[in-house]
PLY file of the C-alpha trace (Angstrom):
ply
format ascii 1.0
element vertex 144
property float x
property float y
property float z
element edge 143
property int vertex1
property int vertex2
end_header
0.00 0.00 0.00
0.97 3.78 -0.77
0.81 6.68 1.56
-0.42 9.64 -0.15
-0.99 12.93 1.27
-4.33 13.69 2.53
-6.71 16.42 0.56
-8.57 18.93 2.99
-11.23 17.94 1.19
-11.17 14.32 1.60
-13.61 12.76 4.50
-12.43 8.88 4.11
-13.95 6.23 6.18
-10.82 6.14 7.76
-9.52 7.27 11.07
-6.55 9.69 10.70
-3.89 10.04 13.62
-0.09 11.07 13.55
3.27 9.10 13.97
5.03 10.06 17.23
7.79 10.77 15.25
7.26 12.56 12.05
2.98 13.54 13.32
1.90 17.25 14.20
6.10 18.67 14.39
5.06 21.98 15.53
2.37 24.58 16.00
2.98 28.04 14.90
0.83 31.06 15.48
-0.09 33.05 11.74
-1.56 36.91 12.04
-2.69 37.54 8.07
-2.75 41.19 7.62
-3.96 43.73 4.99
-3.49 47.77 4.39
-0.60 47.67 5.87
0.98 51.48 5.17
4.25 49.91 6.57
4.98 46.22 6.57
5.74 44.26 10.44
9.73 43.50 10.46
10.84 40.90 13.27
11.06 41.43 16.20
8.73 43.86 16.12
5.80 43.78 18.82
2.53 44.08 17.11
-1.05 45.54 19.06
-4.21 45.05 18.61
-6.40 48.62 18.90
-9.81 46.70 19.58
-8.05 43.70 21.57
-5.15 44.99 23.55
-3.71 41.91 23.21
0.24 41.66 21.79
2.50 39.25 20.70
6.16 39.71 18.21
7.35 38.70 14.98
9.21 36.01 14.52
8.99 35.80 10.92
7.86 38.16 7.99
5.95 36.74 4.78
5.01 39.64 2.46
2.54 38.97 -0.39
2.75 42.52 -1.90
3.19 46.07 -0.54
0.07 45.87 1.65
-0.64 42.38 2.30
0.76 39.34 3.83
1.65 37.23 6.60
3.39 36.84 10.04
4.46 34.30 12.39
4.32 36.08 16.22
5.41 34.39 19.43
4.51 34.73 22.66
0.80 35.96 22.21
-0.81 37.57 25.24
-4.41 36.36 23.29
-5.95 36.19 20.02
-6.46 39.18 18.21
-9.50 40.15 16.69
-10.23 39.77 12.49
-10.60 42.74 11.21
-8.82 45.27 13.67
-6.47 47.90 13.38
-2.40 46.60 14.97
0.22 48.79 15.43
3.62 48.05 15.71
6.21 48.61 17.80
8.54 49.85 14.94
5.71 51.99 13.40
4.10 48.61 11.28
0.07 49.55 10.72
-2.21 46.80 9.00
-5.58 45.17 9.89
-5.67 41.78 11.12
-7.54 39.83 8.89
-7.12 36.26 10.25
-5.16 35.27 13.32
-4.79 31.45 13.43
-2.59 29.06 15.27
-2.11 25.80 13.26
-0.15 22.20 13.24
1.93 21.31 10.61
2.94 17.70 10.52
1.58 14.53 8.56
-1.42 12.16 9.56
-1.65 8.54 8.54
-4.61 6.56 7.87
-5.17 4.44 10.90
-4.12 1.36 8.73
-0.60 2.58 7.72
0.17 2.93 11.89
1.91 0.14 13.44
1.77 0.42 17.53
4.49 -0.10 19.37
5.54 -0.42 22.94
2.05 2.20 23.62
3.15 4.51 20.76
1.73 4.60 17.24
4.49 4.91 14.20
4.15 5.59 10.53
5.16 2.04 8.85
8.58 3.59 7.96
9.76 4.66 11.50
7.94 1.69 12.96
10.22 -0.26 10.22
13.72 1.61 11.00
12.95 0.97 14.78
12.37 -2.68 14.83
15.54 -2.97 12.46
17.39 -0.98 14.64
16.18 -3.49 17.46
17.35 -6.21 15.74
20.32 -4.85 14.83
20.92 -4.55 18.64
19.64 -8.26 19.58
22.48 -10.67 21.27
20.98 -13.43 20.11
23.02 -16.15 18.22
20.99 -17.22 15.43
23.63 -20.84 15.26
22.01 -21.30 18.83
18.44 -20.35 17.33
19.11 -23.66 15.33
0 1
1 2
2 3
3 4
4 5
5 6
6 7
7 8
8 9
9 10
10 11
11 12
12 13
13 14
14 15
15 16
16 17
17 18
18 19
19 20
20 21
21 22
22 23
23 24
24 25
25 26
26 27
27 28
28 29
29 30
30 31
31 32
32 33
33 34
34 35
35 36
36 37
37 38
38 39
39 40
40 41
41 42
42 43
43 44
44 45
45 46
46 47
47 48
48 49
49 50
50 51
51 52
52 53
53 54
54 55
55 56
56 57
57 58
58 59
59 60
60 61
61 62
62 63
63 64
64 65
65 66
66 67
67 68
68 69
69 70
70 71
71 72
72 73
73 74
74 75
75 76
76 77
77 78
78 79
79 80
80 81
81 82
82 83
83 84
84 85
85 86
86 87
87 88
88 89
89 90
90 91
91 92
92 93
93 94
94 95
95 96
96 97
97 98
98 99
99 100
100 101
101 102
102 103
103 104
104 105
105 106
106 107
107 108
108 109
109 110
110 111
111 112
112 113
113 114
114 115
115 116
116 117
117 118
118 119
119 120
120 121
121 122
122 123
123 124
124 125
125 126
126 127
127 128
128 129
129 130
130 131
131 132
132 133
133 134
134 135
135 136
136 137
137 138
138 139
139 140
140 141
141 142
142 143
């Protein structure tokens, strides 16, 4: 059987879960902003007029003069779609989408092999148990 990537708009029959190796790697928080009149740089603190709530820029993803995307850390809450932030550095946009979201890979729950409690993709599960083996003191002229 083949793994392929699952669509978004794919509802299988199937349960979907993540390897505890290669599953949901990391979580990132995304502001999406628009009108900006000067574009967020990092490290830059970013305020929400309507929210109060803050958090910086860790990364800066421009679309075009106006629009785009950043990654903030350290959130004091969610901001608010549609409101005014102001920057630290003198950045102004609206917040048109705050979102935290997990990037990783999910498996279909019949390309998951469980092992010792955990589940693993076929591929880790298969490196692991040959890395078991690899270990094993057993004497296969004795297995004989």
């Amino acid at each position: 059987m083949i793994y392929h990537h699952r669509k978004e708009t794919e509802r299988p029959e199937k349960h979907w879960r993540y390897c505890v190796l290669c599953g949901q790697n990391y979580a990132q928080t995304e502001i999406f902003y628009t009108n900006a009149t000067k574009i967020p740089v990092v490290g830059e603190v970013l305020t929400g007029t309507t929210s109060g709530k803050s958090a910086t820029v860790s990364e800066v993803n421009p679309l075009n003069a106006a629009n785009g995307m950043v990654v903030v850390t350290a959130p004091t809450g969610e901001f608010i779609d549609l409101e005014p932030m102001t920057g630290s550095s003198g950045a102004a946009a609206t917040c048109h989408y705050y979102a935290e979201k997990r990037y990783g890979i999910s498996y279909p729950e019949d390309q998951l092999a469980m092992y010792e409690g955990k589940e693993y993709c076929l591929a880790h599960y298969g490196a692991l148990t040959i890395k078991i083996w690899d270990k094993s003191t057993v004497d296969l002229k004795e297995v004989r």
